[in-house]
N, C-alpha and C positions, 0 to 999 in steps of 0.2 A: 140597489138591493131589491130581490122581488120579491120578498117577505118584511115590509118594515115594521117597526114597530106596531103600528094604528093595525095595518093587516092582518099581525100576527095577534094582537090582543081581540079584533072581532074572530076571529077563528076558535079561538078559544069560549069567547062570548057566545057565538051561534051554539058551539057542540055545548055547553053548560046549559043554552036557555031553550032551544031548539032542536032536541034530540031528532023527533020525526023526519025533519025537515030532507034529512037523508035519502028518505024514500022515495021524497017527492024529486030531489032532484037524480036520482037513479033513475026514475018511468021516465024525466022529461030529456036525458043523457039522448044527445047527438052520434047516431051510432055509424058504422059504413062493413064491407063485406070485408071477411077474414084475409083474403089477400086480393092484391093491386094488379095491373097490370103486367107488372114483373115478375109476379109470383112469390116474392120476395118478403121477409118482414126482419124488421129489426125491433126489439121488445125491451123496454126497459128495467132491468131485476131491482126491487126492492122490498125483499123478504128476508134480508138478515136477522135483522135485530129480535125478532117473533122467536130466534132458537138459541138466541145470549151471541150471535156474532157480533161483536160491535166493533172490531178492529177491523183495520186496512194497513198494510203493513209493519209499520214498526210502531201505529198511533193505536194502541190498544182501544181510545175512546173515540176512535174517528166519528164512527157512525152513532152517536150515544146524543150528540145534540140534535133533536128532533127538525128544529125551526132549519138548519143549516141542511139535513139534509133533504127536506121536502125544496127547498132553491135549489139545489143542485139536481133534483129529480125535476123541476119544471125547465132548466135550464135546457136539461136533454130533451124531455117532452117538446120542447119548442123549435127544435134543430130540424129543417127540413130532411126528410126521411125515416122520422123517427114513427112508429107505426104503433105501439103504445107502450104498457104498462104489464107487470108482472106484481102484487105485490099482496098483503096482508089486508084483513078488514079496515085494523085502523089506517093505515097512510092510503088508502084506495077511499076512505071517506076524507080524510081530510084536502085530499087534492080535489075530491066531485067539489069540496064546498067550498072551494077556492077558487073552482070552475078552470079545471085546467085538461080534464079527460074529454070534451066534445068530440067527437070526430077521430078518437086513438079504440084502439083496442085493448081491454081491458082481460087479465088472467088473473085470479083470487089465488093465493096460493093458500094450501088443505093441509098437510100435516106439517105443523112446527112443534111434536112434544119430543120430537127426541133434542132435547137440550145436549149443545156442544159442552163434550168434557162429562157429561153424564157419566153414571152408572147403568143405565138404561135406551143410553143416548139412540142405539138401532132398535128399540122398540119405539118408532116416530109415530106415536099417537098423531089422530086426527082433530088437531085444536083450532082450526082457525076455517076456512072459509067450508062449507059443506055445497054439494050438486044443488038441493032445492033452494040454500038463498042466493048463490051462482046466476040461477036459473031467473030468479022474481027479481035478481038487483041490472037482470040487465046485463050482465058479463060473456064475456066471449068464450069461456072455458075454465079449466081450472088444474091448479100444477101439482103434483105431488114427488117426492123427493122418495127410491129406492136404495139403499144401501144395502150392497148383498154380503154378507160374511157368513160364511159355510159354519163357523163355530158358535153362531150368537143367535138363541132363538126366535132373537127379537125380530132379526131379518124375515122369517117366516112371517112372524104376525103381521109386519109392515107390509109385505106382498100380498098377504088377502085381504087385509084393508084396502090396498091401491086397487085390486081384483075391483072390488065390491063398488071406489068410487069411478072406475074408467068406466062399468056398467050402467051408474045412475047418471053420469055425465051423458054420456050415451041417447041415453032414456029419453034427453033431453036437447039431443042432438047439436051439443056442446064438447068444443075440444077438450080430452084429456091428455094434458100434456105431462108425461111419465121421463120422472130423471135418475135411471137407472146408473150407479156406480160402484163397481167391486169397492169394498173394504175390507181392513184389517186393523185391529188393535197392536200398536206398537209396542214396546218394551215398557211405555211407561203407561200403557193402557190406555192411550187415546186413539179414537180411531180417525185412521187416515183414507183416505183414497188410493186405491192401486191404476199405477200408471202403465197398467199390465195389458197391450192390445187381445192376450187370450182370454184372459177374465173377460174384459171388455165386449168383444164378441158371444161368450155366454149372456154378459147381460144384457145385452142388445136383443139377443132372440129370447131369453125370458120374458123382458118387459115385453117387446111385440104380442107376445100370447094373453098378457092378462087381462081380464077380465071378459065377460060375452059376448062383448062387442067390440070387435077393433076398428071400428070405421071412421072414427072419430079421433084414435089417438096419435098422437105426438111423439117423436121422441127428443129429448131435451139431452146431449151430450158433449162431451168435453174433446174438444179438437184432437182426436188422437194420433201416435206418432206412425202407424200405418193404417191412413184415411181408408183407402181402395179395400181392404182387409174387412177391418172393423162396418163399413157400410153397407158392405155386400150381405151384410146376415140379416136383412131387413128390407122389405118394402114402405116401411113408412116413412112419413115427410118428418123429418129431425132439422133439432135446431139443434146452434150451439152456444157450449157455457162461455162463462168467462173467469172467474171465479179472482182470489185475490192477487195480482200482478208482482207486485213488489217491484222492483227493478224490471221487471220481463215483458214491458210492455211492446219494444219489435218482437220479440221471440212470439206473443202471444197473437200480434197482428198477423206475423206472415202462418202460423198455423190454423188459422182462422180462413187466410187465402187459399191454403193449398187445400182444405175440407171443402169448401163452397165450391170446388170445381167438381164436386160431385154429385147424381142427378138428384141424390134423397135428399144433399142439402137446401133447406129453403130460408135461412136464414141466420140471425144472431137473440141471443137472450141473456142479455149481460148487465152484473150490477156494478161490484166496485170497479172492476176494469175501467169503467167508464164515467162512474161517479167520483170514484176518488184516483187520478191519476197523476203520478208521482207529480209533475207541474203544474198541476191542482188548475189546467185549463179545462174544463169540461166539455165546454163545445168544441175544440178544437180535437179531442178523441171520440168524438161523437161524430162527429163528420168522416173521420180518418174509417170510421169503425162501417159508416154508412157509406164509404165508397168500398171497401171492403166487399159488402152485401150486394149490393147493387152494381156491382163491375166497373165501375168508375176509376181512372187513374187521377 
C-alpha cells in the first residue's frame, strides 16, 4: 500500500496544521527541461474530478475515493518513462507534500467550471489553476480544455478566455497546452464530443491561432481516425488524449500508434486510460502506453 494509513492521516495533518508549507516545498521542487532526449513525453491526466467526472466505465464512483486514487497516480508517476503530471491545485499539492513530483513535469490544469451535465457545461469558466500562480508555483505550463459547438454561446466565451490565458502563459514563457474538441448536445442535452475528422481539423487550426503568442502552445488531441489529415492543419507540437476506455483499451493503444508516427506528434497525456484499466493493473499499462511513446516493442 503506498498510502497507508499513518501516511494518509499525516497528509491530512500537514494540509490542516501546515497550509504554507506548500510554497516552500513548490520553490525547493527538483525541476528538469520540458523534453528528453527523445523528444518525447508521456503526462499523467488527473483533472477529472475538479468538473464532477468521477466515473471510469461502468463504476460511476471510480475516481470519488481520493486516497485510492492519489496510489494509483504515484504508481504511474513511478514507472520508468513516465515524464509527469497533468492535474488540478488540489491533487498537485497533495502529491508535492508527499514528495512525489521531484524531477517530473508538472501542468496545472485552468478551467474546470463547465461542470459535466451542466446547463452551462461549454461556458468552461476559469476555476482552478491561473498563468501568475502557474508561474511563482514552479510548473511547467498550464492546460485548458476547448469545446467548440457552433450553437452554444458558451463555446465563444470559452475561446477568449483560453485567448487571454495561452497569452499570459506566454508572458511567462510557459507551455499552453490547448484541448480543442468539436461538440454537440445530444437528444437528451448532454454534450458529447464529435468523432468528426472535419470538425476536428477546424479545431485544430482554431486553437493554433489563439491567443498572441503561439510560441509556446500545445496541442492536446484525441487520436483521430484520419491522423495524416487531421495533423497536417497545424505546426504545433500536440499530444495525445486518452479519455475513458471501457472495453477499448487495444483499440485505444494501436490508435495511439498509428498518431505517434507523425512528425507533430510528441507524445501521450492520459488519465483514466491508464489509471483505471479494465484489469485494474496500472503499471502494466503504463508501460505498455510508454513503449507506445517511446517506440519500443
Amino acid at each position: 500500500m503506498l498510502i497507508n494509513e499513518e501516511r494518509w492521516r499525516w497528509l491530512l495533518d500537514d494540509r490542516a496544521t501546515r497550509p504554507d508549507r506548500v510554497f516552500e516545498l513548490a520553490a525547493n521542487r527538483r525541476r528538469r527541461p520540458l523534453l528528453g532526449e527523445d523528444g518525447r513525453l508521456v503526462i499523467i491526466a488527473a483533472d477529472h474530478a475538479a468538473r464532477r467526472i468521477l466515473g471510469v466505465g461502468d463504476d460511476r464512483w471510480a475516481m470519488a475515493d481520493r486516497r485510492r486514487l492519489l496510489e494509483r497516480i504515484i504508481v504511474a508517476l513511478r514507472r520508468p518513462g513516465v515524464d509527469g503530471l497533468l492535474a488540478t491545485p488540489d491533487i498537485f499539492e497533495d502529491l508535492l507534500r508527499l514528495g512525489e513530483l521531484d524531477g517530473h513535469l508538472v501542468f496545472g490544469s485552468m478551467n474546470r467550471g463547465g461542470l459535466t451535465g451542466s446547463s452551462w457545461e461549454l461556458d468552461d469558466r476559469f476555476t482552478a489553476f491561473d498563468a501568475p500562480t502557474i508561474a511563482a508555483m514552479g510548473l511547467d505550463g498550464g492546460k485548458m480544455l476547448l469545446r467548440i459547438d457552433d450553437t452554444d454561446p458558451g463555446s465563444n466565451q470559452t475561446m477568449v478566455a483560453c485567448a487571454g490565458a495561452v497569452g499570459a502563459l506566454a508572458a511567462e514563457r510557459l507551455v499552453a497546452m490547448v484541448e480543442p474538441l468539436p461538440a454537440r448536445r445530444d437528444p437528451d442535452g448532454r454534450v458529447r464530443v464529435v468523432n468528426d475528422p472535419d470538425l476536428l481539423v477546424e479545431a485544430v487550426a482554431v486553437a493554433s491561432a489563439l491567443g498572441p503568442v503561439s510560441a509556446y502552445t500545445w496541442l492536446k488531441l484525441p487520436a483521430p481516425a484520419e491522423p495524416e489529415r487531421v495533423l497536417a492543419a497545424t505546426s504545433l507540437p500536440c499530444l495525445l488524449l486518452g479519455g475513458d476506455p471501457g472495453e477499448r483499451s487495444e483499440e485505444l493503444m494501436a490508435s495511439w500508434e498509428a498518431a505517434m508516427a507523425l512528425p507533430q506528434v510528441r507524445g501521450l497525456v492520459a488519465g483514466r486510460s491508464l489509471l483505471y484499466p479494465p484489469d485494474g493493473d496500472v503499471a502494466a499499462v503504463v508501460d505498455r502506453a510508454v513503449a507506445v511513446v517511446r517506440g519500443k516493442k
